[in-house]
C-alpha positions in Angstrom: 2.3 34.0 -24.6 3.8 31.2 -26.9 3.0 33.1 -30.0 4.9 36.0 -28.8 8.6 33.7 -28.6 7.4 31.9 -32.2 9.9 33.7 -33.7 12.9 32.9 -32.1 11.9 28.9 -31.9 14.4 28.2 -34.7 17.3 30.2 -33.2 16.8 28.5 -30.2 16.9 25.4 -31.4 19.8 26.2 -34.0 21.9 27.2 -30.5 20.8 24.1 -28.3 21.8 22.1 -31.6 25.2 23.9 -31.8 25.9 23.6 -28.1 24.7 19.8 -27.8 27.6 18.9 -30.8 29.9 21.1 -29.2 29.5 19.6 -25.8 30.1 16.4 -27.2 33.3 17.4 -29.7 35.3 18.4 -26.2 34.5 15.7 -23.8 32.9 12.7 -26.4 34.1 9.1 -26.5 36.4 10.7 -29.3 36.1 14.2 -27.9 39.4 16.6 -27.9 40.0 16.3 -24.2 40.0 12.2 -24.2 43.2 12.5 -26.7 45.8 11.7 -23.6 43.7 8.2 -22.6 43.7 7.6 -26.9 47.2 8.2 -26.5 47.7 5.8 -23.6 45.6 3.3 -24.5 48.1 3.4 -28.1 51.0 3.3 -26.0 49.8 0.3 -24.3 48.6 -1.2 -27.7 52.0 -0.6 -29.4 54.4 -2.4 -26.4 51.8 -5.3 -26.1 52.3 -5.5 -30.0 55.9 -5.4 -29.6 55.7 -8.1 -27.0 53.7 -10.5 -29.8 56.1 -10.1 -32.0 59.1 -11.0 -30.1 56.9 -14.0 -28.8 55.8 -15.1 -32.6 59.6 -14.7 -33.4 60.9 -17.2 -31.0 58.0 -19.2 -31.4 58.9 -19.5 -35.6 62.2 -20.3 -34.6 61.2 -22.5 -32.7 58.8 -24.3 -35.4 61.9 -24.1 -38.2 64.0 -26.4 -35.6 61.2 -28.9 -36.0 60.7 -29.2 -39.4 62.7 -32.5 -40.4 64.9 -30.4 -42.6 66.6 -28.7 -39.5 65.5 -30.9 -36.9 66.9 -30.2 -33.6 67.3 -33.9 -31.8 67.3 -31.5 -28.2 64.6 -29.8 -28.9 62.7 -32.9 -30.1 63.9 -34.3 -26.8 62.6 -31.4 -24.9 58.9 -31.3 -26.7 59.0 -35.1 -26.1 59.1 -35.3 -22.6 57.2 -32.0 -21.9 54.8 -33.7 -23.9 54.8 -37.1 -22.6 55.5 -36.3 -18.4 58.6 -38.0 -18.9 62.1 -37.0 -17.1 65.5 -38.6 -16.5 66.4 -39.2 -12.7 68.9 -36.3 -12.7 67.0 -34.0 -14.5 66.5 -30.4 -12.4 62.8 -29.1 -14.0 62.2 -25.3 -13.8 58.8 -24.8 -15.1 57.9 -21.4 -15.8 54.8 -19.7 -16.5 54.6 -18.6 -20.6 
């Protein structure tokens, strides 16, 4: 009985390999159908990028008001006493979450 399908063994095998790729190309991690979660998942990527670089802007401008060739005596001030836990009488404090 097995001799009788011995030719047709490769073929067989040939088709399950062809399907098992095939399967895989469509719905795989990197599949064709899984494009509109790449494409979210980018989206999502790109704003949080554009987020971190608003952030490391302000942040560098920051920085450049400390350097003691621009030093900002405020913003000194400001670091200071966020700093230290220090605050005038009369100072309102707003903290808010970075």
């Amino acid at each position: 009985m097995f001799a009788r399908f011995r030719p047709y063994l490769p073929t067989t095998a040939l088709v399950l390999l062809i399907l098992y790729f095939g399967f895989h190309a469509f719905t795989g991690e990197r599949g064709l159908l899984s494009s509109t979660q790449r494409d979210a998942a980018l989206a999502a990527k790109s704003k949080e990028l554009a987020e971190l670089r608003v952030q490391r802007q302000d942040l560098e401008a920051r920085a450049k008001l400390l350097r003691d060739t621009s030093l900002s005596a405020d913003l000194l001030e400001e670091r200071a006493r966020s700093l230290l836990g220090f605050g005038h009488p009369n100072d309102y404090v707003v903290r808010v979450k970075p």
